[in-house]
C-alpha positions as CSV (number, residue, x, y, z in Angstrom):
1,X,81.4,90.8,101.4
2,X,79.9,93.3,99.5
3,X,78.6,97.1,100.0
4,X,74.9,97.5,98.6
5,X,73.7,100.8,98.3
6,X,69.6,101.2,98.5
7,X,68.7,104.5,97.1
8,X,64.6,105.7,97.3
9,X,64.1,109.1,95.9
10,X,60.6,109.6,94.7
11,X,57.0,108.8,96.6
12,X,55.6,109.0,100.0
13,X,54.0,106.6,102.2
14,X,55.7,103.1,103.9
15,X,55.3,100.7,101.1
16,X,59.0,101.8,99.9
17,X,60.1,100.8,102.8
18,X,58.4,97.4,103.6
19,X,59.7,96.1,100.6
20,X,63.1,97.1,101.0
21,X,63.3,96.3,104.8
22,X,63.3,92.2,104.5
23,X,65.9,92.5,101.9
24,X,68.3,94.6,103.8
25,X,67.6,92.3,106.3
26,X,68.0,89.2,105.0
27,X,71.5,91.2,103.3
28,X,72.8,92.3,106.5
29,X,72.0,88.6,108.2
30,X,74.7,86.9,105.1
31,X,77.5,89.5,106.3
32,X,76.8,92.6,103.7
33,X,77.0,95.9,104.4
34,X,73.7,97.4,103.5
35,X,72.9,101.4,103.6
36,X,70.0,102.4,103.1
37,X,69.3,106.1,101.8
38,X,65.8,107.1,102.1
39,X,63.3,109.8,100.9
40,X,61.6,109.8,104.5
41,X,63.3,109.1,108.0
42,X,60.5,109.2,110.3
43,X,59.9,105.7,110.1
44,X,63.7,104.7,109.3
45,X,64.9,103.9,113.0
46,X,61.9,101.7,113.5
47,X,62.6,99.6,110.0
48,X,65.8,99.5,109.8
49,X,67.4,100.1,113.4
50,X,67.3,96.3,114.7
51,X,68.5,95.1,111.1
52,X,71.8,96.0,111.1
53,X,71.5,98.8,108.5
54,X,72.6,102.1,108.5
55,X,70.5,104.8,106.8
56,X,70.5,108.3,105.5
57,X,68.4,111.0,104.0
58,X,68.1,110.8,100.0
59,X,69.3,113.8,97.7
60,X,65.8,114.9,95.8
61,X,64.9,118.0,94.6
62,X,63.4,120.3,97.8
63,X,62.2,123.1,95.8
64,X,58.9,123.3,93.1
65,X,60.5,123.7,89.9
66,X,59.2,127.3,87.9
67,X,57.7,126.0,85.1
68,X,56.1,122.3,86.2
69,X,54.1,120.5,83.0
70,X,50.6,120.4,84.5
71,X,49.0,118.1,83.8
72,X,51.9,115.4,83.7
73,X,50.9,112.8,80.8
74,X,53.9,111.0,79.7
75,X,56.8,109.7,82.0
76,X,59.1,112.1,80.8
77,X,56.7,115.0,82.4
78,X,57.5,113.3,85.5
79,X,60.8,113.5,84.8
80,X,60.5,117.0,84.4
81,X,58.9,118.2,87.1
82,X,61.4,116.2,89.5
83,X,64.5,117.7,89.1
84,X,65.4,117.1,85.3
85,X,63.8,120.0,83.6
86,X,66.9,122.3,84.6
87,X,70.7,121.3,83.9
88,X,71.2,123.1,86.6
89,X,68.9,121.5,88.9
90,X,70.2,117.7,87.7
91,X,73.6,118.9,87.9
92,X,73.0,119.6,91.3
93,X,71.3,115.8,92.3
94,X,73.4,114.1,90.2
95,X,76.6,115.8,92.5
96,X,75.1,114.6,95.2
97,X,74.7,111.4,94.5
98,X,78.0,110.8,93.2
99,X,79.3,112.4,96.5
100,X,77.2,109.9,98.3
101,X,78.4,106.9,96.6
102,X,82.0,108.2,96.4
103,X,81.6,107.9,100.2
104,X,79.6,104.8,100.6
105,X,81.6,102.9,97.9
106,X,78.9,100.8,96.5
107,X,79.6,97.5,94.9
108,X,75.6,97.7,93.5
109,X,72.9,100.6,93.9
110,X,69.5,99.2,94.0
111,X,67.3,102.0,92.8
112,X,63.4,102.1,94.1
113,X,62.0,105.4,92.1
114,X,65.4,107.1,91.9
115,X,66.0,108.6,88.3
116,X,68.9,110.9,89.3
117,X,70.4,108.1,91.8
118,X,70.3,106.3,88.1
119,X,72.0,109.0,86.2
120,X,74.3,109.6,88.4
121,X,75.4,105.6,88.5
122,X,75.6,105.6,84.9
123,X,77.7,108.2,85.0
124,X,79.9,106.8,87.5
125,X,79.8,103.3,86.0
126,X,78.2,102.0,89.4
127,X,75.8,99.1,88.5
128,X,72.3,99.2,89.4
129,X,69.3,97.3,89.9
130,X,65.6,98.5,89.6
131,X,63.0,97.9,92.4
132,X,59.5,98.5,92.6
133,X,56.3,98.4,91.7
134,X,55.6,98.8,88.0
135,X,55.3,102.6,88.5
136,X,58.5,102.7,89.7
137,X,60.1,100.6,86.8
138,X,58.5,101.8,83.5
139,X,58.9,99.6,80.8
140,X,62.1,100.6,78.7
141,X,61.7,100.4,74.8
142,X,61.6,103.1,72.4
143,X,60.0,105.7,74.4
144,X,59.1,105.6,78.0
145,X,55.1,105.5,78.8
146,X,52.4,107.8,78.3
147,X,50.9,108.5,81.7
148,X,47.2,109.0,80.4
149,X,46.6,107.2,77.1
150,X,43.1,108.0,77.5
151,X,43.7,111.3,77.0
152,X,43.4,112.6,72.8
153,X,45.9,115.4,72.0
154,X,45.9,118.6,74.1
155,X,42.7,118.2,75.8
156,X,42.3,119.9,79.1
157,X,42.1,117.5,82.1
158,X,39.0,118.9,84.5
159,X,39.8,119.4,87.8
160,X,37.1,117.5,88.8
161,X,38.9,114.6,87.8
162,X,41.9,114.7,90.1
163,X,39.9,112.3,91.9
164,X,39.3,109.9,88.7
165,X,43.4,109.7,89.3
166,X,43.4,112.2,85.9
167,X,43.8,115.7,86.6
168,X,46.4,117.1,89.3
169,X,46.3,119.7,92.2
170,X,47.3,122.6,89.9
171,X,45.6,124.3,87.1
172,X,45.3,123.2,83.6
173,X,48.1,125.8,81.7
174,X,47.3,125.8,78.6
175,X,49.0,123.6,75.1
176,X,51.1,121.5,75.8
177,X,55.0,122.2,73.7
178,X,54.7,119.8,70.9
179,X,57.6,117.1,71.2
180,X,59.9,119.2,73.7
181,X,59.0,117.5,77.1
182,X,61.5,114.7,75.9
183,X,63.7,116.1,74.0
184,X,64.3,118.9,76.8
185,X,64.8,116.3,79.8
186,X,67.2,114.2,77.4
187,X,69.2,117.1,76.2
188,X,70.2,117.8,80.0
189,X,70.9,114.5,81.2
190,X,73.8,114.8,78.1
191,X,74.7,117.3,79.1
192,X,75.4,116.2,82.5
193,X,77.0,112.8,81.2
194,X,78.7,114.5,78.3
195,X,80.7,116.7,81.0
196,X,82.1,113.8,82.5
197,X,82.8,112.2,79.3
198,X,80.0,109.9,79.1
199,X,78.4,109.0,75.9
200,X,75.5,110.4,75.5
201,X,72.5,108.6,75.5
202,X,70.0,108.3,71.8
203,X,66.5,107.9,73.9
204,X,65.1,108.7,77.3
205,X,64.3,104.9,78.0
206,X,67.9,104.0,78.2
207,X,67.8,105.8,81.7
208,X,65.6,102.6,83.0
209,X,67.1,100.1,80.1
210,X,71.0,100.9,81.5
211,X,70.5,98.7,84.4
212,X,71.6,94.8,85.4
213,X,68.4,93.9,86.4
214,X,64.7,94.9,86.9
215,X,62.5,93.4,90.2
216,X,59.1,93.9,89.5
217,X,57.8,93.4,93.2
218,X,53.8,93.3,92.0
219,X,52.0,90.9,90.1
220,X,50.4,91.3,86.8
221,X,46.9,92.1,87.4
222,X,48.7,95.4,89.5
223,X,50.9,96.0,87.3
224,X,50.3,100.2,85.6
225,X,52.2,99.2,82.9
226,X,50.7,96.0,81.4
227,X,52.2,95.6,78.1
228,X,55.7,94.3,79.3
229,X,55.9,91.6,77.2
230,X,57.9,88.8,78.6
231,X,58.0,90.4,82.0
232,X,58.7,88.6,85.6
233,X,56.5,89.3,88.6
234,X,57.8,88.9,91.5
235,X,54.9,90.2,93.7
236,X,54.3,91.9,96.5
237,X,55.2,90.8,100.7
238,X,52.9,92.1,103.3
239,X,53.7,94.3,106.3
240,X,53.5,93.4,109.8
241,X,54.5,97.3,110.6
242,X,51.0,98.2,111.7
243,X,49.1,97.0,115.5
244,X,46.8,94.3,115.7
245,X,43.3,96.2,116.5
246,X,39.6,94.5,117.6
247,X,36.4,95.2,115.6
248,X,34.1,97.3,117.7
249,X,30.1,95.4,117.0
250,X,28.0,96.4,114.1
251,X,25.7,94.7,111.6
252,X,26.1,93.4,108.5
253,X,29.4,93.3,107.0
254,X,32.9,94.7,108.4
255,X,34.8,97.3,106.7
256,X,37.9,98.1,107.0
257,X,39.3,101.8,106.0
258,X,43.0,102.5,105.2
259,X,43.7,106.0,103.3
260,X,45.0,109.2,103.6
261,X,43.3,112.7,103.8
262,X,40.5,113.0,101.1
263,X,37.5,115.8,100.2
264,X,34.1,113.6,101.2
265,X,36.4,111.6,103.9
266,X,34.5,112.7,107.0
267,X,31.5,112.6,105.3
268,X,32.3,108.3,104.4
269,X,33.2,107.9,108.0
270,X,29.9,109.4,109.4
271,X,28.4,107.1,106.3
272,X,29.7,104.5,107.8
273,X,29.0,105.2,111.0
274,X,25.0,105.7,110.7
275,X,25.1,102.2,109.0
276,X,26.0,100.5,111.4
277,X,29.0,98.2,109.3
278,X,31.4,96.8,111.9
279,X,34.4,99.6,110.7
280,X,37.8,100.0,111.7
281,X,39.7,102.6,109.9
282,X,43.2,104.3,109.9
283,X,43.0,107.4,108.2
284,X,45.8,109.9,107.9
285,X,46.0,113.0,109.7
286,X,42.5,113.3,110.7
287,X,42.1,115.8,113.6
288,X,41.3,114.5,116.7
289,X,38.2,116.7,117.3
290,X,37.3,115.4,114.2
291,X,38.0,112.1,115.4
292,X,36.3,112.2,118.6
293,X,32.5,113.0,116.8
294,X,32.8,110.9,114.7
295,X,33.9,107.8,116.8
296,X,31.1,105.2,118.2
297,X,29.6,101.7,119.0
298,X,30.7,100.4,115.7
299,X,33.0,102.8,114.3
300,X,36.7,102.2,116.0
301,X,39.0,105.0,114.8
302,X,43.0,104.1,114.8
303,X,45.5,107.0,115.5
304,X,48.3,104.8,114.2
305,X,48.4,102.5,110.9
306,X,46.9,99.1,111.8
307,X,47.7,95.3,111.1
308,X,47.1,94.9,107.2
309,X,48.1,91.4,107.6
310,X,45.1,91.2,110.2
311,X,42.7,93.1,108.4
312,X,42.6,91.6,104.9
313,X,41.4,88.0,106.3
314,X,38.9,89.2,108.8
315,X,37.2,92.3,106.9
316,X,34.6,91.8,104.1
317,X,35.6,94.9,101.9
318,X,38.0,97.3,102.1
319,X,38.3,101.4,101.6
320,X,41.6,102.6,99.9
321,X,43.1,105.5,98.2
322,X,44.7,102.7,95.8
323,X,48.1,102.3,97.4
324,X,49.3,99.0,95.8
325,X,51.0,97.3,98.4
326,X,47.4,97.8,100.7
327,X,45.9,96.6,97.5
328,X,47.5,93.7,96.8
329,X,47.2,92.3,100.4
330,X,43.2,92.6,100.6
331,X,43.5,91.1,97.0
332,X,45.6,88.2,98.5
333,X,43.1,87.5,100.7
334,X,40.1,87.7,98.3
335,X,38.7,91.0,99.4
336,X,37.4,93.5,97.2
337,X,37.9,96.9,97.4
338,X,36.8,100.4,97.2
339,X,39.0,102.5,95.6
340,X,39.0,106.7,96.4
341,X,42.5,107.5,94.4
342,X,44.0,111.2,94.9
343,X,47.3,110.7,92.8
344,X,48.0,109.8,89.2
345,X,50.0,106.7,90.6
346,X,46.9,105.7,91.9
347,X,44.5,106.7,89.5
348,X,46.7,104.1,87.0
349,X,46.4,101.1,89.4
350,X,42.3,102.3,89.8
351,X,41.6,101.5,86.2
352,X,43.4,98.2,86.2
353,X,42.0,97.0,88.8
354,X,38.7,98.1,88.2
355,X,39.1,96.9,84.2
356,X,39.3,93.7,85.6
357,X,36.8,93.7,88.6
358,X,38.7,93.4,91.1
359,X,37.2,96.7,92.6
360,X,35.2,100.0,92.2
361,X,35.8,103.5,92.2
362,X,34.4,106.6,92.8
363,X,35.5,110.4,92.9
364,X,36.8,111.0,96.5
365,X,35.1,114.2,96.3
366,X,31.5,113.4,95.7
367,X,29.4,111.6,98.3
368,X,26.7,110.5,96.1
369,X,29.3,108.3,94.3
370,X,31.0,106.8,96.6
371,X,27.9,105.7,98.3
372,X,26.5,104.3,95.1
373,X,30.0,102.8,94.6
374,X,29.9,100.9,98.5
375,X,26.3,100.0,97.7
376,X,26.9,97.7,94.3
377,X,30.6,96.5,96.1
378,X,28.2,95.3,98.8
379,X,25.3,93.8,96.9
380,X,27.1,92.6,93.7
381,X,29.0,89.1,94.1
382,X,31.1,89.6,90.6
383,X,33.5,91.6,92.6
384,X,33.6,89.1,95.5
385,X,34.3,86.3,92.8
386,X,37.1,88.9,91.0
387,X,38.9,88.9,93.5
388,X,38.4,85.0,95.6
389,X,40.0,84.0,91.9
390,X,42.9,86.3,92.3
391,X,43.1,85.1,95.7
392,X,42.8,81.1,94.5
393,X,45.3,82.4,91.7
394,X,48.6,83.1,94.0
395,X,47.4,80.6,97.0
396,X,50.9,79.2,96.8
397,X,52.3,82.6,96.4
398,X,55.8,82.6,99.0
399,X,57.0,85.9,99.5
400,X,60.1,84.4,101.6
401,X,61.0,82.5,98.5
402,X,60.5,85.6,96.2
403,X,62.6,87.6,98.5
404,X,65.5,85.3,98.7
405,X,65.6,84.9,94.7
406,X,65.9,88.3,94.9
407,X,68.6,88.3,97.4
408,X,70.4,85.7,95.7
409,X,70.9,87.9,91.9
410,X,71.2,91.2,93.8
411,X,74.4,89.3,95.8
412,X,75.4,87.7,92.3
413,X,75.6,91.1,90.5
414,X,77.5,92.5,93.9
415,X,80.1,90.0,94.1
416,X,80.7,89.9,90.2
417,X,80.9,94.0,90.2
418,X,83.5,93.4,93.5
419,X,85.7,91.4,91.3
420,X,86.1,93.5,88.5
């Protein structure tokens, strides 16, 4: 049988692991030896301990590079500010890596946000697989994607925006270098593979176009990268991860809040509160004296992540920061949603879906907003029907089936890399 290596690098949050865990699963179940190496291991004994797969801590870069490009606005600025702005730096990932898989002996390396796992596989001859979200797996031609097309030229992103999913926790830092974000992250990945006598590469895209095989685990209407061309959707599997919860009473409809920390949060839970909405919510670290005043008849505060798969049928609308796998779930079950996004990653997925109607958006830091946002997501049925048609759309969507096909060409491209 064969050895599959899963490698996360890049992100927070659990959605990189709910949609790795029924793979390795299923993997481990046909007799493959499945390790999983993961950005975050709080969570990883409660995932993957039962399934028969063992699991380490990811290499990533642990330190804030000098000289970050703030604000990121083409993939390659990500890049950049992960590890690849420094030979020295990729040198140093892409070692560890290759130590990891020199250990592991990987027959395939399935890659969910991993650049340098990538570089380093490439350099090693190791063949991969892409997984993710379409975040995770930019689209490969000439150049990789620009991060904030909306954007003209050097203007200054305000920081105001951050919340519009445009500007970034750091201060604007003046001009951008004219054409030396790629060419500076290319010329040290050669450098890397030209020590080890690798060819070196022409473009920055052929870090994601050097791989077998590319699982887009969204749909298209989530996809942050829409023009793919002939592109295949696999979608996106919900999590039964959280607990099952009861809605306290209330009036009108029920709302169900799932986000992390954001500026006007305690002010939309007191919102909430004084209107009475039946509301449950799980919100990231929120203190528990906060928690405690804020609590009431109709307002049920979680201290743990709840039962998506419970929430998205019974709810009437739902609260995010614009994660996608929460997104997609609530959007499965014809729910619209209310988006607060406090990353770029999020911000991308905000404009699709709101281009599309499938939801609303408002600055996380400005009450005002948000409250004029909740009120038209409550009053205006075009959302509602946005998203019931999405819903209607993937009715006979089968995430089992969509997991197995997966299974099935990760296990092809194993066994035919085992035979060479």
């Amino acid at each position: 049988m064969a050895t599959i290596l899963y490698a996360w690098e890049l992100g927070g949050g659990l959605g990189h692991i709910l949609r790795s865990l029924p793979l390795a699963q299923k993997l481990a179940a046909r007799g493959h030896r499945v390790i999983a190496t993961l950005r975050e291991l709080r969570r990883a004994e409660n995932a993957f301990g039962g399934a028969a797969v063992q699991y380490l801590p990811a290499p990533h870069l642990a330190w804030r590079i000098p000289d970050p490009i703030e604000p990121v606005r083409k993939y390659a600025d990500l890049l950049h500010n992960v590890g690849f702005a420094h030979a020295e730096d990729l040198r140093i990932l892409t070692r560890a890596w290759q130590t990891l898989f020199a250990l592991v002996r990987p027959d395939l390396i399935l890659c969910d946000h991993s650049p340098s796992a990538l570089l380093a596989a490439s350099i090693d001859e190791i063949p991969c697989a892409l997984i993710g979200t379409g975040f995770c797996c930019p689209p490969a031609g000439a150049t990789l994607p620009n991060l904030r097309s909306w954007l003209k030229g050097n203007a200054p992103v305000p920081q105001r925006s951050l919340v519009n999913g445009e500007g970034t926790k750091h201060p604007q830092t003046g001009p951008l270098p004219k054409g030396e974000r790629d060419e500076r992250v290319l010329a040290n990945i050669n450098e890397i593979r030209a020590a080890r006598g690798n060819a070196r590469w022409v473009r920055l895209s052929q870090l994601y176009s050097s791989v077998a095989e590319t699982f887009l685990t969204t749909f298209a209407e989530l996809d942050h990268f829409p023009d793919r061309g002939d592109a295949k959707y696999l979608g996106a599997w919900e999590s039964d991860q959280g607990k099952a919860f009861a809605w306290p009473s209330g009036n009108g409809p029920r709302v169900f809040m799932y986000t992390h920390r954001f500026p006007a949060r305690d002010w939309l839970l007191e919102h909430l509160r004084q209107r009475g909405y039946s509301t449950v919510a799980y919100t990231h670290d929120l203190p528990r004296e906060a928690a405690e005043k804020l609590v009431g008849p109709t307002l049920r505060l979680a201290s743990a992540p709840l039962d998506i798969a419970q929430a998205a049928p019974e709810c009437d609308v739902a609260i995010l920061n614009a994660g996608h796998n929460s997104a997609a779930q609530f959007l499965l079950a014809g729910k619209p949603l209310l988006l607060l996004p406090i990353s770029l990653e999020q911000g991308l997925l905000m404009r699709r879906l709101v281009e599309q109607g499938l939801a609303i958006s408002a600055p996380p830091d400005r009450p005002a907003a948000i409250e004029a946002a909740l009120n038209d997501l409550l009053s205006n049925s075009r959302y509602r029907d946005a998203a019931r048609v999405f819903a209607a759309k993937y009715a006979s969507y089968n995430p089992e089936a969509a997991q197995d096909r997966i299974v099935a060409r990760i296990e092809e491209l194993a066994q035919a890399a085992a035979s060479t």
